[in-house]
C-alpha positions, 0 to 999 in steps of 0.5 A, a space after each residue: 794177234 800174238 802181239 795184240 793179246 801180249 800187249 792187252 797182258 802186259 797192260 793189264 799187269 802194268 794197271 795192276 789187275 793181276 794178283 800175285 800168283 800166276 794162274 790168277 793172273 791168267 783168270 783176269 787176262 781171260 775174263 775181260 776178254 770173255 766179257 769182250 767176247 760176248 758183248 761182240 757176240 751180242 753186237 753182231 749176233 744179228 748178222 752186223 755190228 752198226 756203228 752205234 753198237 760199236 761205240 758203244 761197245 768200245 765205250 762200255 768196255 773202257 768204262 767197265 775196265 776202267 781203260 785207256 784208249 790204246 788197251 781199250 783198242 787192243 781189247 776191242 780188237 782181241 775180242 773181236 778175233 777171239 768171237 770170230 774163232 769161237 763155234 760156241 760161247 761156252 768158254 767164255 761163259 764158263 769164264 764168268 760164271 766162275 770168276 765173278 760174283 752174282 751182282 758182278 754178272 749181273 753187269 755183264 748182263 746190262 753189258 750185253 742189254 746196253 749193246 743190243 739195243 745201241 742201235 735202237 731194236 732188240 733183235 731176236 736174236 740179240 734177245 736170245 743170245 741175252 737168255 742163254 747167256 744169263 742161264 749160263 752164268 747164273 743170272 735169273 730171269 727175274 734179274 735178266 728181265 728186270 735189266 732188260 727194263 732198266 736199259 730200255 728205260 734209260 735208252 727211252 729217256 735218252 740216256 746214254 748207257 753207263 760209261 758213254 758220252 751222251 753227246 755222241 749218242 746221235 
């Protein structure tokens, strides 16, 4: 796990998303794996993660970050790991809610929408999951379900979410 996060880092750096001083470089290790964190927490929050929540996580995670295959591979596995540990989701909400502006977490609501319904149903759970996130890091209801409807629209007409291939959709 030690080598997949110390490889996710250098990779990281090496796209230059650091900045120049240390403890910025240590905010961007963390966001995207925060982001991560919580859109598998979503994928799995309703007892599995299937194969389209997959997909399209790991695709909206490459698209989002901007990443290629391997250092979207290591991110998916590190975040996977990391929510595993995780009793409780406030280390990584607390991340984003410091880190990023409104409309930035605004994104990461529609992240989390994208991933609940991949698989065609929004669980209650996944639903709930989407609340207590948005209240956390500051995003309203009226945002939260304004986005909600924006991603069940796109899904009714077919759409792949932002970032996934429409062809592999099913």
């Amino acid at each position: 796990m030690f080598d997949g996060l110390k490889s996710l880092v250098e990779t990281l750096q090496a796209i230059g998303k650091t900045r120049d001083n240390d403890d910025s470089k240590n905010e961007l290790d963390k966001l995207p794996l925060a982001v991560a964190a919580l859109l598998v927490h979503a994928a799995t929050s309703d007892g599995q993660m299937d194969d389209r929540e997959e997909m399209v996580l790991r695709k909206l995670l490459k698209s989002h970050y901007q990443l290629d295959d391997d250092v979207s591979e290591a991110l998916f596995t590190e975040a996977q790991a990391r929510e595993a540990e995780a009793v409780e989701i406030y280390s990584f909400t607390r991340e984003i809610q410091t880190s990023l502006a409104p409309v930035e977490r605004q994104a990461v609501v529609r992240l989390m929408w994208q991933v609940a319904v991949a698989d065609g149903v929004i669980d209650d759970f996944e639903a709930n999951l989407i609340w207590r996130t948005a209240e956390l890091i500051g995003v309203s209801t009226r945002d939260r379900v304004f986005l909600r409807q924006e991603v069940l629209a796109q899904s009714a007409k077919g759409g792949a979410p932002d970032g996934a291939d429409k062809s592999e959709d099913g």
